[in-house]
MDAnalysis code that builds the backbone (N, CA, C; Angstrom):
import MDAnalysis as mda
import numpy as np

u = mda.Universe.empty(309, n_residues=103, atom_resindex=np.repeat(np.arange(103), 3), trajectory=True)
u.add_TopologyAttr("name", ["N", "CA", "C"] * 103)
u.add_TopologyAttr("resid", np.arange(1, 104))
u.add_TopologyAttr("resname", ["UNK", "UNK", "UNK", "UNK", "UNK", "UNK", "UNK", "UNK", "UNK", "UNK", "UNK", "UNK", "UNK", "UNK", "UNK", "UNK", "UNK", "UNK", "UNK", "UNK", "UNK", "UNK", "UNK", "UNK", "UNK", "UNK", "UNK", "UNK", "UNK", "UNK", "UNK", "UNK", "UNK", "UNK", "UNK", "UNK", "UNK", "UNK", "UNK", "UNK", "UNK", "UNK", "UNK", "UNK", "UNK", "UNK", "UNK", "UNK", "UNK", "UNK", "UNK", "UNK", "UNK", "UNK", "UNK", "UNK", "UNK", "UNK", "UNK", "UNK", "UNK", "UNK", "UNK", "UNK", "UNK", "UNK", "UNK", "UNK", "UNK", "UNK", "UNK", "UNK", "UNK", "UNK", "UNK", "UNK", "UNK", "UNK", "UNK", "UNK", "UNK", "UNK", "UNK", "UNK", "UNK", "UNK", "UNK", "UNK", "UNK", "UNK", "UNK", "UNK", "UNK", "UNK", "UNK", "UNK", "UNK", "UNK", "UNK", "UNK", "UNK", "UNK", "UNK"])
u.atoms.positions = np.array([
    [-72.766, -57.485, -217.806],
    [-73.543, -56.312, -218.140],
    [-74.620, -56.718, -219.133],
    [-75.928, -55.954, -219.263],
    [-77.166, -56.841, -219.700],
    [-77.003, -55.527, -220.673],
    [-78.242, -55.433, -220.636],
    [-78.852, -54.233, -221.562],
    [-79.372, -52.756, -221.294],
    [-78.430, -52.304, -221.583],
    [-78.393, -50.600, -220.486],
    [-79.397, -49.364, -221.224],
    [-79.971, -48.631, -220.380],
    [-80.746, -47.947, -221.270],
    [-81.020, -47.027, -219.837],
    [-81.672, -46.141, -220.291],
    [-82.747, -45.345, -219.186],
    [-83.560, -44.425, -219.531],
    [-84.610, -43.951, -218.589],
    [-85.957, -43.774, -219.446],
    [-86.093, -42.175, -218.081],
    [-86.276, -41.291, -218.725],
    [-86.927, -39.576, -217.930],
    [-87.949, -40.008, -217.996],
    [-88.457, -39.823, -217.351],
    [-90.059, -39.777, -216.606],
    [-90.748, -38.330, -216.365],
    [-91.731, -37.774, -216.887],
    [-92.505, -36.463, -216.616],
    [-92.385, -35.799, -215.812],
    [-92.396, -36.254, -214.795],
    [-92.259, -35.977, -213.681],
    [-91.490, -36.753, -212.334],
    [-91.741, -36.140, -210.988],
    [-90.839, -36.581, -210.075],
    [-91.999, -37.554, -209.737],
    [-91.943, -38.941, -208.807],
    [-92.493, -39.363, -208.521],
    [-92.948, -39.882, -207.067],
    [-93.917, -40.406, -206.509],
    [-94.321, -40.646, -205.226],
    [-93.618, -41.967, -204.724],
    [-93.435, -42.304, -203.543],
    [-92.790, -43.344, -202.925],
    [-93.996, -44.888, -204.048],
    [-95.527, -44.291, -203.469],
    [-96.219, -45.452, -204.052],
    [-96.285, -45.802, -205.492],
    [-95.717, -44.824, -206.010],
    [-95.474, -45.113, -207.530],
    [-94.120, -45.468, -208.090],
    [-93.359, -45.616, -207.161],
    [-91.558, -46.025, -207.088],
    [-92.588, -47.417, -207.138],
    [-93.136, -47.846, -206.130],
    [-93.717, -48.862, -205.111],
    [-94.113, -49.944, -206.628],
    [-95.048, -49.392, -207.283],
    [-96.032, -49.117, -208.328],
    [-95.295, -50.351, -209.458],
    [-94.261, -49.163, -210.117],
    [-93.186, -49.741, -210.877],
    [-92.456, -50.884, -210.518],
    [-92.091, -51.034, -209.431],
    [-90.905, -52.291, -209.327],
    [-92.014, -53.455, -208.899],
    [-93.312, -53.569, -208.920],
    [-93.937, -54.453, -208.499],
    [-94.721, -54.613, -210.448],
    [-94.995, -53.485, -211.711],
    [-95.105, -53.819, -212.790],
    [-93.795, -54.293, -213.759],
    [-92.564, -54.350, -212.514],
    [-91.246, -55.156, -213.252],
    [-90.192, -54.251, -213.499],
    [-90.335, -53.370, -212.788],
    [-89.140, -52.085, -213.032],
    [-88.111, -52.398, -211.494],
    [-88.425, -53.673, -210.911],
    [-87.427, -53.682, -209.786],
    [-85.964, -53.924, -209.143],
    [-85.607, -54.146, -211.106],
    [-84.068, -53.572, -211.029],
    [-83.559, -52.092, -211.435],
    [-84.725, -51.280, -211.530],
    [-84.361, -49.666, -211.792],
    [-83.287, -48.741, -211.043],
    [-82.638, -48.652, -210.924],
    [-82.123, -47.505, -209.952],
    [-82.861, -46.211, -210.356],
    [-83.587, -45.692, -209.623],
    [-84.506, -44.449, -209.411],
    [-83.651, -42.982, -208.881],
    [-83.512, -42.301, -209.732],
    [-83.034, -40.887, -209.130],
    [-83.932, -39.590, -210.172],
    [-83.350, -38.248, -209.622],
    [-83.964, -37.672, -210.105],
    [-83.502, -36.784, -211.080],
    [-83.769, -35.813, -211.930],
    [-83.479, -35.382, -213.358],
    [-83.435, -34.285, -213.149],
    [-83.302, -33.762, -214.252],
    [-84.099, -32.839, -215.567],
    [-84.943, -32.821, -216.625],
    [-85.907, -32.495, -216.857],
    [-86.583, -32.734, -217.904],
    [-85.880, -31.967, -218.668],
    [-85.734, -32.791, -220.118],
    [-84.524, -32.411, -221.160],
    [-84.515, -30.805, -222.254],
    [-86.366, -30.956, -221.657],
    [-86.809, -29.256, -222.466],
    [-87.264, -28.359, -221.399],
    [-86.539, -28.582, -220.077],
    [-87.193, -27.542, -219.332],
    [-85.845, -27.880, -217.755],
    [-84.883, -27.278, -217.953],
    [-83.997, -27.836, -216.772],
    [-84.695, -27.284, -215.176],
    [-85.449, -26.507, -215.240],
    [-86.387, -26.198, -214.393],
    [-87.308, -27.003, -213.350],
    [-87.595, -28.098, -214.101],
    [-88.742, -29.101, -213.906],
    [-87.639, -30.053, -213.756],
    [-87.876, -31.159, -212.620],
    [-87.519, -32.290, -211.717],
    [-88.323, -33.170, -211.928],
    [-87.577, -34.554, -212.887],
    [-88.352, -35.558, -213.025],
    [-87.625, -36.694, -212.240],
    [-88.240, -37.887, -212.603],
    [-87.419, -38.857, -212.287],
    [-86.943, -39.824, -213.460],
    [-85.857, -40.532, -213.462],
    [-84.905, -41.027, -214.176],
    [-84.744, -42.316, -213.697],
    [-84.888, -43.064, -214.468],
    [-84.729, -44.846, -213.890],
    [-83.806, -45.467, -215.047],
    [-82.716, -45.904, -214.652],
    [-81.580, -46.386, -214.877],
    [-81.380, -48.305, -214.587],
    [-81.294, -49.211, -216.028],
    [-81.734, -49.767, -216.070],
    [-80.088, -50.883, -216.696],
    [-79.849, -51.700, -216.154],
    [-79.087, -52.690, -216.588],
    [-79.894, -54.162, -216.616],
    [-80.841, -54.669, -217.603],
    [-81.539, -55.688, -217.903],
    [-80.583, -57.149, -217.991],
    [-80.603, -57.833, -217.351],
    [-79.644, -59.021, -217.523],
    [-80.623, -59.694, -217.965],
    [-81.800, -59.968, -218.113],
    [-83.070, -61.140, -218.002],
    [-83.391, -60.957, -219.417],
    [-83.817, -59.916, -220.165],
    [-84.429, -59.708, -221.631],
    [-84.035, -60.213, -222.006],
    [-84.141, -60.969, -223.357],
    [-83.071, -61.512, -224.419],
    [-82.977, -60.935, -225.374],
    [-83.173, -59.237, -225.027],
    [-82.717, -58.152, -226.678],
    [-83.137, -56.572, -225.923],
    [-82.342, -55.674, -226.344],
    [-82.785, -54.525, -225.800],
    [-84.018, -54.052, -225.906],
    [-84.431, -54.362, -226.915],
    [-85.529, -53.969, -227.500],
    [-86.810, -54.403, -226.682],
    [-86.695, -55.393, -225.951],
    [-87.489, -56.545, -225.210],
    [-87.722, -55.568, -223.774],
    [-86.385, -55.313, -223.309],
    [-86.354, -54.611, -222.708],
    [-86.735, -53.586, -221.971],
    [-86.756, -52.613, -223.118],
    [-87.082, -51.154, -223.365],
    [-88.671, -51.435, -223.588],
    [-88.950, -52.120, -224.276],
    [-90.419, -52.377, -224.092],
    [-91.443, -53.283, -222.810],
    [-90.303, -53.586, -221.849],
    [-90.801, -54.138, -220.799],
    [-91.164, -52.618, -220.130],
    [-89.737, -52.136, -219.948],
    [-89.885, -51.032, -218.761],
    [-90.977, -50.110, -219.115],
    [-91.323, -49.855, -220.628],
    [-92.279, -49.146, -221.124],
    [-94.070, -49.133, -220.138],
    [-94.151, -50.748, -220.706],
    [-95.611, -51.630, -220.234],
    [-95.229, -50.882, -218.744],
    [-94.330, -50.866, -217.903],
    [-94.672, -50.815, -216.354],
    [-94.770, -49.493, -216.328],
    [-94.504, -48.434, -216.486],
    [-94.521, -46.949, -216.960],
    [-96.033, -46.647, -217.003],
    [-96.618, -47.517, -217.863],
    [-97.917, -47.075, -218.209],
    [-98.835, -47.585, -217.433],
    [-98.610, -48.471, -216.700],
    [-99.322, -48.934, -215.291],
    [-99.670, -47.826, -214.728],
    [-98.708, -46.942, -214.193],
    [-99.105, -45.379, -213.337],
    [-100.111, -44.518, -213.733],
    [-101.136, -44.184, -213.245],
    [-101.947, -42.986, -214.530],
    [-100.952, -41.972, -214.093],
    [-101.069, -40.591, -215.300],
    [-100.580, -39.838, -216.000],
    [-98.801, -39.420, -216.057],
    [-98.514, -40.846, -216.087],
    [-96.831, -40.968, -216.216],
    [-96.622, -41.005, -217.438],
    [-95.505, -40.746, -218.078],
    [-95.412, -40.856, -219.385],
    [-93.197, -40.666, -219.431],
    [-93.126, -41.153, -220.752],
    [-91.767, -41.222, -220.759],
    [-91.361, -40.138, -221.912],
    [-91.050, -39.141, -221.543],
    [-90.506, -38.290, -223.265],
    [-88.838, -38.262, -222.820],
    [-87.858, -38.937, -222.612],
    [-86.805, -39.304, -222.673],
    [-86.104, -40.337, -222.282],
    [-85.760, -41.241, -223.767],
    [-85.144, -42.558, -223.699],
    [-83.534, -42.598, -223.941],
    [-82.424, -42.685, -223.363],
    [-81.038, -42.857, -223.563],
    [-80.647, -44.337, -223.763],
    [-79.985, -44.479, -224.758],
    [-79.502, -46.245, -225.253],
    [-77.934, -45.541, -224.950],
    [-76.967, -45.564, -224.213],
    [-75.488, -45.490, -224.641],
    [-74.808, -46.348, -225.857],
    [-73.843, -45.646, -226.183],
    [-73.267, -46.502, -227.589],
    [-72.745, -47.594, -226.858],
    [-72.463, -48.673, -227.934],
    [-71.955, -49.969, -227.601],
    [-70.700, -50.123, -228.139],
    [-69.587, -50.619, -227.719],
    [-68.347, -50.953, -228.618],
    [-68.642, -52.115, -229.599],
    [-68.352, -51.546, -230.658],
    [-68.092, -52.709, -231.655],
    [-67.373, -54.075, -231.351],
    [-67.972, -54.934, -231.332],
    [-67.237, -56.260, -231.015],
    [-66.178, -56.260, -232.745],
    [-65.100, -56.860, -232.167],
    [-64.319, -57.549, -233.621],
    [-65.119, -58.307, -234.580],
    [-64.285, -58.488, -235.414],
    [-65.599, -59.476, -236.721],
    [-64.554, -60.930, -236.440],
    [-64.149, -61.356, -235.343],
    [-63.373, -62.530, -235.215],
    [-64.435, -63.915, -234.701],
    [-64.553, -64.455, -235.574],
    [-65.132, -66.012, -235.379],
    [-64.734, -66.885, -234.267],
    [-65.151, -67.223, -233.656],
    [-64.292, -68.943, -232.611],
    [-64.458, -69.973, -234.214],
    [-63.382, -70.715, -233.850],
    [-63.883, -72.289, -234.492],
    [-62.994, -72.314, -235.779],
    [-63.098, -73.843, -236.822],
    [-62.330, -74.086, -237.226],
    [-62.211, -73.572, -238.884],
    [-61.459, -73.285, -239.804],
    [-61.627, -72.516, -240.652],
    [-61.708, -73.535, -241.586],
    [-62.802, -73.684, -242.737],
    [-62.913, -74.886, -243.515],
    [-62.207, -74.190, -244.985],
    [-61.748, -74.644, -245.598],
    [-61.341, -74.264, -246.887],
    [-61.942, -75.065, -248.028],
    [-63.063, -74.013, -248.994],
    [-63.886, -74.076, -250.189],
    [-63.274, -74.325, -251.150],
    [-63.654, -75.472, -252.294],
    [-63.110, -75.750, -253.337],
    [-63.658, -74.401, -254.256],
    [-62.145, -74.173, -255.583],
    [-62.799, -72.641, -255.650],
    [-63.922, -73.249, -256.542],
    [-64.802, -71.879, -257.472],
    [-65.581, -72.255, -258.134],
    [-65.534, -72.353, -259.309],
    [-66.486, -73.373, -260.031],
    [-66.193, -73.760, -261.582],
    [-66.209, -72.963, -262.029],
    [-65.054, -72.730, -263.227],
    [-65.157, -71.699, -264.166],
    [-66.174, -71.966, -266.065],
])
């Protein structure tokens, strides 16, 4: 599992702008469609994103961004990060033992 996130989109979108996106790098998106989060009325689209390639979410989230803005008048007003489990605070490797310190 890479780096999970997903991004609402304004609106619903056209096949050539699905087209659009996965050719500005959105072509591991899974594409479905929404709600816009202030209007359950309005049908956007929602692209759902497991990044294995970034080397940080952040990298990420700012890739899928850049291809977003490729489209004219697309825009993103809803970003979801899910929580992450806390990894343990457990080390690999060998435990060295410090002489204490001078008093």
């Amino acid at each position: 599992m890479g780096h999970v996130f997903s991004l609402v989109l304004n609106r619903e979108i056209t096949d050539d702008e699905a087209a659009a996106l996965r050719e500005a790098g959105c072509q591991e998106a899974v594409l479905g469609t929404d709600q816009l989060p202030t209007d359950a009325e309005v049908t956007v689209t929602k692209l759902d994103f497991d990044d294995t390639v970034s080397p940080s979410l952040a990298e990420a989230i700012e890739n899928a961004l850049a291809a977003v803005r490729t489209v004219e008048d697309l825009s993103v007003p809803g970003l979801t990060v899910p929580a992450v489990k806390k990894k343990d605070d457990v080390l690999e490797g060998e435990i060295v033992e410090t002489a204490p310190a001078a008093q």
